[in-house]
C-alpha positions in Angstrom: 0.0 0.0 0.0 0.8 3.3 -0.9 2.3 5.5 1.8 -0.6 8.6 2.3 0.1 11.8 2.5 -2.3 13.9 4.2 -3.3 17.5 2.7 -1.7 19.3 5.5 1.6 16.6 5.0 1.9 17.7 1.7 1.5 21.3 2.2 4.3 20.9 5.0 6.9 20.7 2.0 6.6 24.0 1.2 8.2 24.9 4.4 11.5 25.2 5.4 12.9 22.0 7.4 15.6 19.6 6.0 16.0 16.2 7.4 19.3 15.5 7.7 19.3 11.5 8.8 17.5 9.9 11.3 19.6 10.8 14.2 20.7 14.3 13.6 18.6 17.7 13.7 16.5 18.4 11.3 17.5 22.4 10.0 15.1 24.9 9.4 16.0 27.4 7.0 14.0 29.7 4.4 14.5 28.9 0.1 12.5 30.2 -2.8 10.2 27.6 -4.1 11.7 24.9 -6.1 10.6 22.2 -8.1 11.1 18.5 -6.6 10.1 15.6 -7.0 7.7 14.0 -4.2 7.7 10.3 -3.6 5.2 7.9 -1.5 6.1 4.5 -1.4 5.5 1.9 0.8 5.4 -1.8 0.0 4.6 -4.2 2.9 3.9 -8.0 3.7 0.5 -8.0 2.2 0.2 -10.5 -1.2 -1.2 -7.4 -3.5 -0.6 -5.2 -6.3 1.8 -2.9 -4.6 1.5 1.2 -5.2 3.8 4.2 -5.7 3.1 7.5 -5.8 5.5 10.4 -7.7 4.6 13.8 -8.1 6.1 17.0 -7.9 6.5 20.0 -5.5 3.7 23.4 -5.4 3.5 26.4 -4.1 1.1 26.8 -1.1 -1.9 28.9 -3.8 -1.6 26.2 -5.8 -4.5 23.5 -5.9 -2.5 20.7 -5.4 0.5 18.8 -6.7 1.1 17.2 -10.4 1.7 13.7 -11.0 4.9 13.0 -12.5 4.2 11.1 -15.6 6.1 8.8 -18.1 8.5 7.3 -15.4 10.2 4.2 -15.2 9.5 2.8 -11.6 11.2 -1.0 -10.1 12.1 -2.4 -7.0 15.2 -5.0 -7.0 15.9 -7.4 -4.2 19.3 -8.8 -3.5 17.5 -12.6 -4.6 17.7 -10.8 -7.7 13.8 -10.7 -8.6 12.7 -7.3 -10.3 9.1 -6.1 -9.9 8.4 -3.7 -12.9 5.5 -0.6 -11.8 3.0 0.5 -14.7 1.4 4.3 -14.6 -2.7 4.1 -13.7 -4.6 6.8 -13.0 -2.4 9.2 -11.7 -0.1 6.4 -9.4 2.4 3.4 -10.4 1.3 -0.2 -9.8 3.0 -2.8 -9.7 2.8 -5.3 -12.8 2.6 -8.2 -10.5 1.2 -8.9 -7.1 4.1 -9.5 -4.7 4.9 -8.6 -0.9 7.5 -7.9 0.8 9.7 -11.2 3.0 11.9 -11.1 5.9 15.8 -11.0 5.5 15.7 -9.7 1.7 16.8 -6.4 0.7 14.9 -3.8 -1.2 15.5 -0.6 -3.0 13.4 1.3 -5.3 14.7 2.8 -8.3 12.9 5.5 -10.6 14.0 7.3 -14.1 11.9 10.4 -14.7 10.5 11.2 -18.3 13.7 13.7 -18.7 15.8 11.4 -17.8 16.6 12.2 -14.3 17.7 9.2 -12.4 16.7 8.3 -8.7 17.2 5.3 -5.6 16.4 4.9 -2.5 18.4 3.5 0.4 18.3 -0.5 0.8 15.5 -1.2 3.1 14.3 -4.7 4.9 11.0 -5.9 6.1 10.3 -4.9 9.6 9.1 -7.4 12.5 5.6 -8.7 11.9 2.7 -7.8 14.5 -0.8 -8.2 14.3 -3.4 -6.1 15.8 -4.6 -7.8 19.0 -7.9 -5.7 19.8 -9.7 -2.2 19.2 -11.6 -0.8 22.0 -14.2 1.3 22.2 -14.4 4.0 25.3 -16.3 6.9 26.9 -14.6 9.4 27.3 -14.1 13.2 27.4 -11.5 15.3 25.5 -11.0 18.7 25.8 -14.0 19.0 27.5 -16.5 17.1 24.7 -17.8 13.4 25.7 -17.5 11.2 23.0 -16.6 8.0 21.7 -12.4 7.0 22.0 -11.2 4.3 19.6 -8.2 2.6 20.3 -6.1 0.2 19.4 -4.1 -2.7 21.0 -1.0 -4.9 20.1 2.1 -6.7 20.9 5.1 -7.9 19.9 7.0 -10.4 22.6 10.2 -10.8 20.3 10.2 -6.5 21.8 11.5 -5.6 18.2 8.7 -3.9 16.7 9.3 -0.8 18.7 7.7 2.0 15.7 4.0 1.9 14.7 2.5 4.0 12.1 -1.6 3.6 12.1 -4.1 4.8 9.6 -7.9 4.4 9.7 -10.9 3.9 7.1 -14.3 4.9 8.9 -17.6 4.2 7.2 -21.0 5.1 8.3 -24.8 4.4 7.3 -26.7 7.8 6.3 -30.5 7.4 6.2 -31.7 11.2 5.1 -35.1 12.5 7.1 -36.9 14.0 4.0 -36.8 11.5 1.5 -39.1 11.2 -1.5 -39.1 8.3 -4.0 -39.8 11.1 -6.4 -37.2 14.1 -8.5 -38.2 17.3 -9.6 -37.1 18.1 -13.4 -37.5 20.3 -15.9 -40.3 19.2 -18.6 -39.1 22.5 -20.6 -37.2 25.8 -19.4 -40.5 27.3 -17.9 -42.1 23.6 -16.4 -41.4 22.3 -13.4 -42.2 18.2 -13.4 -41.9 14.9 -11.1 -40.9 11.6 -12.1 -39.8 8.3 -9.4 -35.9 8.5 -9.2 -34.9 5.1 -10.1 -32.4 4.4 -7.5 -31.3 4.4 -4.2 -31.6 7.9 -2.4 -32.7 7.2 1.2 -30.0 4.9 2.3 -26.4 5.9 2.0 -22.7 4.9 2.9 -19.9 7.8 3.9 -16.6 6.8 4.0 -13.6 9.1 5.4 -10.0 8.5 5.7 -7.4 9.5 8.1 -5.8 12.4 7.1 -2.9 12.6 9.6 0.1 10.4 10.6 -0.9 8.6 13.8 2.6 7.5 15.4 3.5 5.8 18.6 6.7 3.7 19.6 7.6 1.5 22.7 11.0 2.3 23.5 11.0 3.8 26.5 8.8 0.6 27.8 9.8 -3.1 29.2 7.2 -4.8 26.5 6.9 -3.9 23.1 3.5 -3.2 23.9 0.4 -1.0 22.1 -1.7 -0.3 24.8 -5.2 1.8 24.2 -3.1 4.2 21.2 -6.0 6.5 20.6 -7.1 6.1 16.8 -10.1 7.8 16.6 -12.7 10.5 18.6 -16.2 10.9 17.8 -18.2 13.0 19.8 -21.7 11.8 21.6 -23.6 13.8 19.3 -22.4 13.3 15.7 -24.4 12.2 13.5 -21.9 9.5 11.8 -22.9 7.4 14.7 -26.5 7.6 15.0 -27.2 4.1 12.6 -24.3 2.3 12.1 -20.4 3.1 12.2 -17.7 0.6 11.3 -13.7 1.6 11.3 -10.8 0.1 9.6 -7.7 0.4 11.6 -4.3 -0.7 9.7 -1.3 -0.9 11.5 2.4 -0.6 10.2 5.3 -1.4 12.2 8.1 0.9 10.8 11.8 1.6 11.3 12.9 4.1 13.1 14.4 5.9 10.1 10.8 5.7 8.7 9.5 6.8 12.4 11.5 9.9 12.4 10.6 10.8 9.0 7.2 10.9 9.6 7.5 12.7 12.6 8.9 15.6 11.0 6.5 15.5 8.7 3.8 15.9 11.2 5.2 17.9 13.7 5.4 20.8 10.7 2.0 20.1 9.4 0.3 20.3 12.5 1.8 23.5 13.4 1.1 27.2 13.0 3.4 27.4 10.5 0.8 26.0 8.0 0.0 29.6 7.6 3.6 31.2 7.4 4.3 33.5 4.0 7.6 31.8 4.2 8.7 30.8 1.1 9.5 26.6 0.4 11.4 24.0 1.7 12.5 20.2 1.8 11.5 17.2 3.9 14.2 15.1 2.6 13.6 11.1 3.2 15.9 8.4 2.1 15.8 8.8 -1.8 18.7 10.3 -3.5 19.3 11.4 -7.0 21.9 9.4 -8.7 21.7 12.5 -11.7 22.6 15.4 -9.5 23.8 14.6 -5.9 23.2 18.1 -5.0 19.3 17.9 -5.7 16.7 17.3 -3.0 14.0 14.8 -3.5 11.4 14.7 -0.9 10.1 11.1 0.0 10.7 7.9 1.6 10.8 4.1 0.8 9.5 2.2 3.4 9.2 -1.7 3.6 7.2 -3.0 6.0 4.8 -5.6 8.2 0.9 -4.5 8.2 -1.7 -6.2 9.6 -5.4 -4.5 9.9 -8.7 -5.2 11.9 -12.2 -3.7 11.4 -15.0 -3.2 14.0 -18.5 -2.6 13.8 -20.5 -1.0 16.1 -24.3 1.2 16.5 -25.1 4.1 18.9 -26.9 2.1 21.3 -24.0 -0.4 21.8 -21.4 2.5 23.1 -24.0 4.8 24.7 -27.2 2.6 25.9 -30.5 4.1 26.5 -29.4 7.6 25.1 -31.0 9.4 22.5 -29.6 9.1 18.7 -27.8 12.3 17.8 -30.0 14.5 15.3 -29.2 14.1 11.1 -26.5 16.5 10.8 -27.6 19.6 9.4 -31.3 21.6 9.6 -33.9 20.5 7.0 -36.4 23.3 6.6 -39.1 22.9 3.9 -40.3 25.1 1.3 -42.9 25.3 -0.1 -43.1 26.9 -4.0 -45.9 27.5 -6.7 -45.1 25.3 -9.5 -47.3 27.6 -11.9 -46.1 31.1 -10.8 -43.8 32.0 -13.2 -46.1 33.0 -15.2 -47.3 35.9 -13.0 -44.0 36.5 -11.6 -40.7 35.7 -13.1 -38.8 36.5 -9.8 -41.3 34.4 -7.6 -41.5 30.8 -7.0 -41.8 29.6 -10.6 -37.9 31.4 -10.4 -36.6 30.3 -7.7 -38.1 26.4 -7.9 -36.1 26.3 -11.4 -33.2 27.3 -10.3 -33.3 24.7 -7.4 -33.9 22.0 -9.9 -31.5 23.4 -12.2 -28.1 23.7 -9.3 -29.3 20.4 -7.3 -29.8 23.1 -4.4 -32.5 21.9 -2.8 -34.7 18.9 -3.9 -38.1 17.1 -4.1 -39.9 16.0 -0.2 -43.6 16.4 -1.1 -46.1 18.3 -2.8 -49.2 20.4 -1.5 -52.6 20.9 -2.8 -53.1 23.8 -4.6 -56.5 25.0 -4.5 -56.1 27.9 -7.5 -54.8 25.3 -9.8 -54.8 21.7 -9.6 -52.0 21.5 -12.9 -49.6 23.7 -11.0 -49.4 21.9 -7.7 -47.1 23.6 -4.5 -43.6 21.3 -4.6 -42.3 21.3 -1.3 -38.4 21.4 -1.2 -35.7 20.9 1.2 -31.7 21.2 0.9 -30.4 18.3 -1.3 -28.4 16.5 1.6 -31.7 16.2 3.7 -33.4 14.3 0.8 -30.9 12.6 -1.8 -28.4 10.9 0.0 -26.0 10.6 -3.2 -25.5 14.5 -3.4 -22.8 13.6 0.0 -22.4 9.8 -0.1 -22.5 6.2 -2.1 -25.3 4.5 -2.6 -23.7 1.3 -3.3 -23.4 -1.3 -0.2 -20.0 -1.5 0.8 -18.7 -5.3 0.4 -17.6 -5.5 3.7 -20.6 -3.7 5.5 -22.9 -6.0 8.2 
């Protein structure tokens, strides 16, 4: 699996810190933007089509990073296998499913479209671990009650030591003003109805971590993961109120990797997110065999994951409470379908243009006693009645 940057990670390169190794300070010093190249790579245990992802450096008002394209991407081992990666959709996969063994060396290797030639530092397979458990607590944080998440492992060889952890949550969505009816346009001036077709009452939300979630034993006896908090949902968000389920994935990491990713969030979750300073480097443990003097930001990491989902609904964590409220305020309103005619700017106008943006949509209609053609269409804000304005409709495989 891919290493995953988070939004704030990948801003953080725009700032000025240098990582020098693993052991030394990391130097923070001010440069005018320059172009790098950015890779995420992390290949681990797991029998699967393995992921790498290469773009480039951006300034902090730009949207977001470009893919590097057109570049030659293998790993080597020292067995002497070679495992080739093809470009799709905007990452390289590997050609082949393969997974990383103990005792075997790796190093990635990459040849840029211009011709610009990079490696990465020979890397081995870290200890394998499993999650044991993930718990599910009340508590209260920062002075909200809520739901804690945590997770549990150990290693009694005591040579894990680093953990990186990243989470997949998913949720049920059921909206409160569903129709099985749309409102369309039967010509620029007619407002219409017809059934929708497909599921719009019952959705699935999925989120992803979006921030490095590190932990390491070393100042302990045991090699021991003990409650690592994962995850905080407050008592009243709505993401619990059917059915919640969470995907915790755990990598054990060097310390090389551990320090790396550190940095990475130390910068990103400081204040200096918002500096007018102008860019820097995070450098990793990938080098350019082209120009020694260039700085590529990145690491190559190799190692164990193991991952554990739990289910759970509202009533099983907080018994006998009330479900938290859908998420957002659903007033209705209620428009005449036939008066454009008399007023252009009325509701005729403005239940167009709902239809028109996806605004609001379709909950019900009202009599209308002046005319029984134009009926009153009562609307409320998309989200509260169309589920796939925010979320899937499609059942995820794994749901229960």
């Amino acid at each position: 699996m891919k290493t995953k940057f988070t939004t704030k990670a990948i801003a953080c390169i725009l700032f000025c810190i240098s990582l020098v190794s693993c052991t030394e300070p990391y130097q923070i010093q001010t440069n005018t933007f320059e172009d790098a190249l950015v890779v995420e790579a992390t290949i681990t245990n797991e029998l699967k089509t393995q992921q790498i992802k290469i773009s480039r450096t951006y300034q902090f008002e730009e949207n977001g990073p470009t893919m590097e394209t057109g570049a030659d991407v293998y790993i080597t081992d020292n067995l002497g296998n070679r495992y080739d990666f093809t470009e799709q959709n905007g990452v390289y996969v590997s050609t082949v499913q393969f997974q990383a063994v103990p005792n075997v060396n790796y190093q990635l290797f990459i040849t840029t479209a211009s011709g610009n030639e990079y490696a990465s530092n020979i890397q081995r397979m870290t200890t394998a671990n499993q999650i044991s458990s993930i718990d599910t607590d009340i508590v209260t944080k920062d002075s909200e009650r809520g739901v804690q998440i945590s997770v549990n492992s150990s290693d009694p060889t005591n040579t894990s030591k680093f953990y990186r952890y990243e989470y997949e949550e998913t949720y049920k969505v059921v909206v409160p003003k569903w129709s099985n009816y749309k409102a369309y346009l039967l010509n620029p001036r007619t407002v219409s109805y017809m059934e929708r077709g497909y599921e719009s009452k019952t959705c699935f939300k999925t989120n992803k971590s979006d921030t490095f979630l590190l932990t390491n034993t070393t100042d302990l006896m045991e090699d021991l993961v003990y409650k690592f908090p994962i995850r905080f949902i407050g008592d009243r968000e709505y993401m619990l109120s059917e059915r919640y389920s969470i995907l915790v994935r755990q990598f054990v990491i060097s310390q090389q990797a551990y320090e790396y990713y550190k940095t990475i969030k130390a910068l990103s979750d400081s204040g200096e997110l918002l500096s007018p300073n102008q860019p820097g480097f995070v450098m990793g443990n990938i080098k350019s065999l082209t120009n020694p003097k260039e700085k590529i930001i990145g690491f190559f990491d190799v190692c164990s994951a193991s991952e554990k989902r739990i289910f759970f609904n509202y009533g099983d964590v907080f018994p006998n409470e009330p479900i938290p409220q859908f998420f957002m305020d659903c007033p209705e309103e209620s428009l005449d379908a036939g008066d454009f005619r008399t007023n252009p700017l009325g509701d005729g106008f403005k239940l167009i243009s709902y239809v028109q943006s996806g605004q609001k949509v379709f909950y019900d209609f009202i009599y209308n006693p002046l005319s029984e053609t134009h009926p009153i269409y009562v609307m409320v804000p998309a989200a509260c009645g169309d589920c796939t304005t925010f979320a899937s409709n499609v059942v995820p495989p794994f749901w229960q």
